[in-house]
C-alpha positions in Angstrom: 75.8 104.0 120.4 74.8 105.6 123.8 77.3 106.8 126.6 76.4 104.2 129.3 76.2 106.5 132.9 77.9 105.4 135.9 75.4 104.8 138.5 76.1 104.4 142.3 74.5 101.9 144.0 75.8 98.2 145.4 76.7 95.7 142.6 75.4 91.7 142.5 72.0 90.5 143.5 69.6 89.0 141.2 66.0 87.8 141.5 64.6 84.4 141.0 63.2 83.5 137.6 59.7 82.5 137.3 58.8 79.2 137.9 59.0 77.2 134.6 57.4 74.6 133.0 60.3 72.3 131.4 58.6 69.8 130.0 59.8 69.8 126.2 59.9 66.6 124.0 62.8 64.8 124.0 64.1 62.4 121.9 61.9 59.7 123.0 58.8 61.1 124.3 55.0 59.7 124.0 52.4 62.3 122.4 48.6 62.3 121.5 48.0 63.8 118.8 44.4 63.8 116.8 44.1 65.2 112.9 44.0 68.7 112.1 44.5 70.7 109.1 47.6 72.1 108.4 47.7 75.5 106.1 50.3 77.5 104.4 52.8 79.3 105.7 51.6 83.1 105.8 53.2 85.1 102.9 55.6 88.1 103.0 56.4 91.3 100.9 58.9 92.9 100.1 60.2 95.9 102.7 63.8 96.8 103.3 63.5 95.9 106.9 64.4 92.5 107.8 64.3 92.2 111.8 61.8 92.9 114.1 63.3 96.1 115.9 64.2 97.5 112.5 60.4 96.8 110.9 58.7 98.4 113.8 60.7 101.4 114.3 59.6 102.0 110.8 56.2 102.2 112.6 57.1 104.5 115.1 57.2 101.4 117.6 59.1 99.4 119.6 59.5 95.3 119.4 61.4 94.6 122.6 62.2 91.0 124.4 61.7 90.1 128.3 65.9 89.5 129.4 67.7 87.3 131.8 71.3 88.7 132.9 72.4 84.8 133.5 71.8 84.3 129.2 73.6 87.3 128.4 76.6 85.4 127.9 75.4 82.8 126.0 76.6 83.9 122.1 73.5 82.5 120.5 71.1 84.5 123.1 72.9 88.3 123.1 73.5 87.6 119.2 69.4 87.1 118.7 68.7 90.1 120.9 70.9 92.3 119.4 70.2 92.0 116.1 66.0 91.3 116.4 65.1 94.0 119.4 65.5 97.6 119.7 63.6 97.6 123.5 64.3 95.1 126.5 62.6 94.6 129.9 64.7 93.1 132.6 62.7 89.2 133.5 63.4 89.5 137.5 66.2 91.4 137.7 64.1 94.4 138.6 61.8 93.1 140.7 62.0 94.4 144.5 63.5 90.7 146.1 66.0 91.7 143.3 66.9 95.3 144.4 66.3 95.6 148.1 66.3 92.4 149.6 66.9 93.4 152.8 65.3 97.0 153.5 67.7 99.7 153.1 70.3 97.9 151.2 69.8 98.3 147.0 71.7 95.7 145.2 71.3 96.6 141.4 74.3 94.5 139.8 72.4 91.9 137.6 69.7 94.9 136.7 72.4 97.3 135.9 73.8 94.5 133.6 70.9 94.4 131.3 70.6 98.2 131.0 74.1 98.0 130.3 74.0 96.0 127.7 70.8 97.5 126.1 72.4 101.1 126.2 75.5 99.6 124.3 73.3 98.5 121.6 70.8 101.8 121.4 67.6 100.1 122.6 65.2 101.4 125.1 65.0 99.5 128.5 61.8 99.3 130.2 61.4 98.9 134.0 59.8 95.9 135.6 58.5 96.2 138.6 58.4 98.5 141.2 55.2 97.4 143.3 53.9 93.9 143.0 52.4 91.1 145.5 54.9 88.6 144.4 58.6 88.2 144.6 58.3 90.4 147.3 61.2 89.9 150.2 59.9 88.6 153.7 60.3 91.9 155.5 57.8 93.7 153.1 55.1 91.6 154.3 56.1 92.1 158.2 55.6 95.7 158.1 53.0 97.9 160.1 51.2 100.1 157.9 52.9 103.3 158.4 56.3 101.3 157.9 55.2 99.9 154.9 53.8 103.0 153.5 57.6 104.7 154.2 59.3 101.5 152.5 57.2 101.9 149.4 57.6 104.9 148.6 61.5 104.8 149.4 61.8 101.6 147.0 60.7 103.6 144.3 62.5 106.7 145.2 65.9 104.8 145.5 65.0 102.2 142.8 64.0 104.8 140.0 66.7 107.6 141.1 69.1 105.2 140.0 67.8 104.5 136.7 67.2 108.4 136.2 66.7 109.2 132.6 67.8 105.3 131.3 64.2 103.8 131.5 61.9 104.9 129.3 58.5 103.1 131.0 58.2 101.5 133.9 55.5 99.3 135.3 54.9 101.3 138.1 52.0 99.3 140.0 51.8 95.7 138.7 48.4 93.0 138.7 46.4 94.6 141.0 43.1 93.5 140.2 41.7 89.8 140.9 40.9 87.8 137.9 37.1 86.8 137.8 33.9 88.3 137.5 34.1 90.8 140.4 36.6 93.6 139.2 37.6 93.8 142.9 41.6 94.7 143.9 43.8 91.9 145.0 44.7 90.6 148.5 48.6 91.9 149.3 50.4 93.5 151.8 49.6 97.2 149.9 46.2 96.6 149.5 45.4 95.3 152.8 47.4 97.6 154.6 47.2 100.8 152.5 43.9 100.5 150.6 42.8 101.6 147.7 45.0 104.6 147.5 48.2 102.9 147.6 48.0 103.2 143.5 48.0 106.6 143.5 50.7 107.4 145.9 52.8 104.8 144.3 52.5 106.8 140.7 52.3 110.1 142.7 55.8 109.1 144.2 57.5 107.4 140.6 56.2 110.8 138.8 58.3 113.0 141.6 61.3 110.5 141.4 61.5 110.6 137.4 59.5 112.9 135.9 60.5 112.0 131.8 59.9 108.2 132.4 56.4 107.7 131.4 54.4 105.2 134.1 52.2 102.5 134.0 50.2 99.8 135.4 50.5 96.7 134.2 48.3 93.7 134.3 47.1 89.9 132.8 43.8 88.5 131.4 42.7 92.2 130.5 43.1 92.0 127.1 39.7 91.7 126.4 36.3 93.7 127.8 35.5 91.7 130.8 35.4 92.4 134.3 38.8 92.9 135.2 40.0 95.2 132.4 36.6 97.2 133.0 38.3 97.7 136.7 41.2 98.7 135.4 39.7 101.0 133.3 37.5 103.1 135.4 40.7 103.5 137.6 42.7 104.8 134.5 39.5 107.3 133.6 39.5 108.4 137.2 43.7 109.3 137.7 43.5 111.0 134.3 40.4 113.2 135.6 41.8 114.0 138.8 45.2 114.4 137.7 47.0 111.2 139.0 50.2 111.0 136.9 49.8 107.9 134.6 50.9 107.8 130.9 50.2 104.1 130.1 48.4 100.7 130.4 50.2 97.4 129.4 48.8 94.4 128.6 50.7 91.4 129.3 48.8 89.4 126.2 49.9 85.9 128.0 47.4 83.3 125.3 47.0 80.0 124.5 44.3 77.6 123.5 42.2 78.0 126.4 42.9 82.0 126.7 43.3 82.7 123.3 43.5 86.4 121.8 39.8 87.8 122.3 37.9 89.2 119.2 38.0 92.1 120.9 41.4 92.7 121.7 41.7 95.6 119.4 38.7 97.4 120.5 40.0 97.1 124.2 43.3 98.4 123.1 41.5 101.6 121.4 39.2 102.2 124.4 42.2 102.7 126.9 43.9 104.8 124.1 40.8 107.2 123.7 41.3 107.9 127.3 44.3 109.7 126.8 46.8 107.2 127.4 49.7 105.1 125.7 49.1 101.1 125.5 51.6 98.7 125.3 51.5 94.9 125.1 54.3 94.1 127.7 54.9 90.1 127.9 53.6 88.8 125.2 53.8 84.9 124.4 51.2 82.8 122.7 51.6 79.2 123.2 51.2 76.4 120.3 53.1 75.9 116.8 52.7 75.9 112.9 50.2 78.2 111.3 47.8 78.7 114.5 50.2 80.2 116.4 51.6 82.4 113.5 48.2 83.8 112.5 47.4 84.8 116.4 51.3 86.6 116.3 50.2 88.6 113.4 46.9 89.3 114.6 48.6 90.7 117.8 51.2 92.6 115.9 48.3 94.3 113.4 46.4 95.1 116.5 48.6 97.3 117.6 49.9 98.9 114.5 45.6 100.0 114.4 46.2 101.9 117.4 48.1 105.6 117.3 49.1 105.1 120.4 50.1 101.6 121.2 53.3 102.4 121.4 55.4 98.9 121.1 55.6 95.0 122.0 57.4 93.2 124.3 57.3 89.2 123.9 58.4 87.3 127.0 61.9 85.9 126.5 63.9 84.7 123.0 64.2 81.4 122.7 61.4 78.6 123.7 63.7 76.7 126.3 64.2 79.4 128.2 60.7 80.6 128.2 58.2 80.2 131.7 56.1 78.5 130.0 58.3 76.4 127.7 56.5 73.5 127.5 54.1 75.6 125.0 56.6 77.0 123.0 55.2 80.4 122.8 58.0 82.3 121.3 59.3 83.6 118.2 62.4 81.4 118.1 62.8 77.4 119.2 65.3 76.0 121.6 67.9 76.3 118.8 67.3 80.3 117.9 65.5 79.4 114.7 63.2 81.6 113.6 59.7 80.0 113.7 56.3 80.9 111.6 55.4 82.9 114.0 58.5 85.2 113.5 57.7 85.2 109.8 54.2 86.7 110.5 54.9 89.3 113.3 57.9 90.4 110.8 55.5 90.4 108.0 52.6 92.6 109.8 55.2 95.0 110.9 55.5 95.2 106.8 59.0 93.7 107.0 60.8 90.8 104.7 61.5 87.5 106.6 65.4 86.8 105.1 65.9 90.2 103.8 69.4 91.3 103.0 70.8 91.4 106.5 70.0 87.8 107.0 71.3 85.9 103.9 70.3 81.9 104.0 69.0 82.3 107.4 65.6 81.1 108.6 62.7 83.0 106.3 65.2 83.4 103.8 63.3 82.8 100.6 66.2 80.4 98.9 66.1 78.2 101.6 63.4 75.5 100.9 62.9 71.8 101.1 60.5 69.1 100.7 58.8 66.3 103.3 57.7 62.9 102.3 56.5 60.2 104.4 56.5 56.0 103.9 55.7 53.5 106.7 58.9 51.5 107.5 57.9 48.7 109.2 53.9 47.7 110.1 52.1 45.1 112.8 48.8 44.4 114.0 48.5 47.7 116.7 51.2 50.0 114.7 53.9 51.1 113.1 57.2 52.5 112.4 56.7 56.0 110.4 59.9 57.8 108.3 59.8 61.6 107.1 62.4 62.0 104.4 63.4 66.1 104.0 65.4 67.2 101.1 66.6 70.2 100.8 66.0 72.3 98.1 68.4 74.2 95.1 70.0 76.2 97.8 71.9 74.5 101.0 69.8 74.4 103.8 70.7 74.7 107.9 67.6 73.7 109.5 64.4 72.2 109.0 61.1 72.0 111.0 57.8 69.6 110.2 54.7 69.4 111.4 53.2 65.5 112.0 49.2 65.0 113.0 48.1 61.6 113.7 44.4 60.9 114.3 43.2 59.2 117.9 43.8 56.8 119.2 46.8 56.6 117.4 49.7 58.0 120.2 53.6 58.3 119.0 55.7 56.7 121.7 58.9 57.7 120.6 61.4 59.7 117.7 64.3 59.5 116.4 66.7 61.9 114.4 65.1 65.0 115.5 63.5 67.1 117.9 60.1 66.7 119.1 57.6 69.3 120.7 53.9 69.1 120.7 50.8 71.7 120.9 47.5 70.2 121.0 46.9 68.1 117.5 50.6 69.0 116.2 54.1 67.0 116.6 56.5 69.5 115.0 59.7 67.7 114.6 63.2 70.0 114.1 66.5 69.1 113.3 69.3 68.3 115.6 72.2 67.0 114.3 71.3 66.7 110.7 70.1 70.0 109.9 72.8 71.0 107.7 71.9 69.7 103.9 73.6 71.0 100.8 71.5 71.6 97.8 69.5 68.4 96.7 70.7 66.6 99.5 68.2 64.3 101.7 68.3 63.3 105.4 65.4 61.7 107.3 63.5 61.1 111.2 61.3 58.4 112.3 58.8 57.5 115.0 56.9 54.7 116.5 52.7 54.8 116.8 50.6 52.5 118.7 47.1 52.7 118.4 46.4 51.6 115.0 47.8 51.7 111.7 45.4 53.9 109.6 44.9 56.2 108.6 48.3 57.2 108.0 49.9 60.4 109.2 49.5 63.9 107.9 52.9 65.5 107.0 52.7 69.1 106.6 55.1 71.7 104.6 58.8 71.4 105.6 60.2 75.0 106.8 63.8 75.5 105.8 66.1 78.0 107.5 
């Protein structure tokens, strides 16, 4: 355990989250879903490591989590970060409306209780932000260009003094570039104001404030080759050929089905790494469900594990409800902390065991099994009432999770006895109440479809944890 420093500094303050989209199922909740194929879940081996910090420190890496000071105190939430992550990044509590909302005046309480708690628990912290466009206070914007110039630079002197020797990376400079075809710098007060050589002072300046904290520019949709990572590249080649202190690139990696993880994502990874710096994949979340989203996680994970010097993941919050983009459920763990597929898969390409000794009968663990079947209830003209029976296998089970695809234009209108959430094709329904079977034991969940009644649903694997 690490000595936590006493820093100076005001206490309190806190930033807003990010705006979130909080449109979960609920219990009764109309969904479209069309047939897709449903495969297996991915397979493990056998390693000693059993959590995700623990697997990729094996790898000489980090697997960190995106932190919100207001869930610290929930039991579930610190209990899931301590034992999963050995790295966290503070959500908003860093960010400069955060720290300085009024110029002059630092207020680093809710930051100061992440690192905190992060130092109690031996994991790195990484810094987020220091210079950004949003979330910026009003008087940023207000300022004259020599004014703003002079705040900058303080914000990062004061901001990074007082986290001397505690962070180990900060995003120094963050999003920068517009997205598009034209690899040109964002509109913001810096830019505008400062030009194109705000960037360099602003990693000039973080070097001379902390000069053991590496620094690095973070940014979205450049995960790929296009246009905007081909931006950010030549600026990286040109700092490291003229000297501009910069020791790393992170790549949010946000994805879904209409940005999904490029074909080239490793290649892109590798290029920035040949030019002599470290790569990181800084907020990563990949929206869907089911085997689709597990397979991108592990493709992610094994990405970076083929680059020397991508040096760790961070995935953008814990649990899916508290997610900004929760509606997609892009995490590793649902609304209830279960461990999804797509734990199981980033665990496994680390070269970790999902339910390994440290994590008997939880979610993964290999003894923990159970079966779905389906039977229509009750049948009319334009539908149907549909009912998924789950038994649980020779070993108690405390959880279950099914995925349900229906083909057009059959929509479910409502659900009972579990948990709904939906990604494209796929209903996956979870247990609420009656997730808790002893061996052999049987429960059940139903829902209502207009639009037809055949043919009749598709009920992949049940997922025990």
């Amino acid at each position: 355990m690490r000595m936590i420093r006493k820093r100076s500094g005001t206490r309190g303050g806190g930033g807003p989250a990010r705006g979130r989209l909080r449109a979960a199922l609920g219990g009764a909740t109309t969904v479209l879903l069309t047939a897709t194929a449903l495969a297996a879940l991915p397979q493990t081996t056998a390693h000693a490591a059993d959590t995700l910090g623990a697997a990729a420190a094996e790898k000489g890496r980090y697997f960190g989590a995106a932190v919100a000071a207001n869930h610290l105190g929930e039991a579930q939430y610190a209990a899931t970060l301590d034992r999963e992550f050995n790295s966290v990044t503070p959500e908003n509590e860093m960010k400069w409306d955060a720290v300085e909302p009024n110029r002059g005046s630092f207020s680093f309480g809710r930051a100061d209780q992440i690192v905190d708690h992060a130092q109690g628990k031996g994991m790195k912290v990484r810094g987020h932000t220091l210079v950004w466009h949003s979330q910026l206070p009003g008087w940023v914007s207000g300022l004259g260009a020599t004014d703003l110039r002079s705040a900058m630079n303080n914000h990062i002197t004061q901001v990074m003094t007082h986290y001397k020797g505690e962070i180990h990376s900060w995003d120094v400079v963050n999003e920068a570039f517009q997205d598009g075809g034209s690899g040109a710098r964002r509109s913001s007060p810096f830019q505008d104001k400062l030009g194109d050589g705000f960037i360099e002072e602003a990693f000039r300046t973080a070097r001379a404030a902390d000069p053991n904290a590496k620094l690095c520019y973070n940014d979205y949709n450049t995960d790929g080759v296009n246009a905007k990572s081909n931006a950010v590249y030549t600026m990286v080649r040109d700092f490291k050929s003229r000297g501009v202190p910069i020791d790393c690139v992170g790549f949010q990696s946000h994805f879904n089905p209409n940005s999904p993880v490029p074909s080239d994502y490793r290649a892109n990874l590798q290029r920035f790494a040949d030019l002599g710096v470290d790569v990181q994949i800084t907020e990563l979340d990949i929206e869907g469900s089911g085997q689709a989203q597990a397979t991108d996680y592990g493709n992610v994970v094994r990405a970076c594990l083929a680059v020397t010097r991508c040096t760790g993941i961070t995935v953008w919050g814990i649990p899916d409800k508290y997610s900004w983009r929760s509606s997609g459920t892009p995490l590793l763990f649902d609304d209830n902390y279960n461990k999804k597929p797509a734990y199981d898969a980033a665990l496994s390409a680390l070269g970790g065991a999902p339910g390994g000794p440290g994590d008997p009968g939880g979610p993964g663990d290999p003894t923990a099994a159970c079966t779905a079947t389906y039977s229509t209830a009750e049948q009319w003209s334009g539908g149907y009432n549909g009912k998924v029976t789950i038994t649980a296998g020779s070993s108690p089970i405390t959880g279950w999770s099914v995925d349900v695809t229906l083909a057009s234009p059959q929509q479910v209108v409502s659900v009972w006895n579990g948990s709904p959430t939906s990604n494209g094709d796929v209903m996956t329904v979870r247990s609420t109440w009656n997730g808790s079977l002893a061996a052999g034991a049987s429960t059940s969940f139903g829902f209502t479809v207009n639009g037809g009644t055949t043919p009749p649903p598709q009920v992949g694997a049940c997922t025990a944890s």
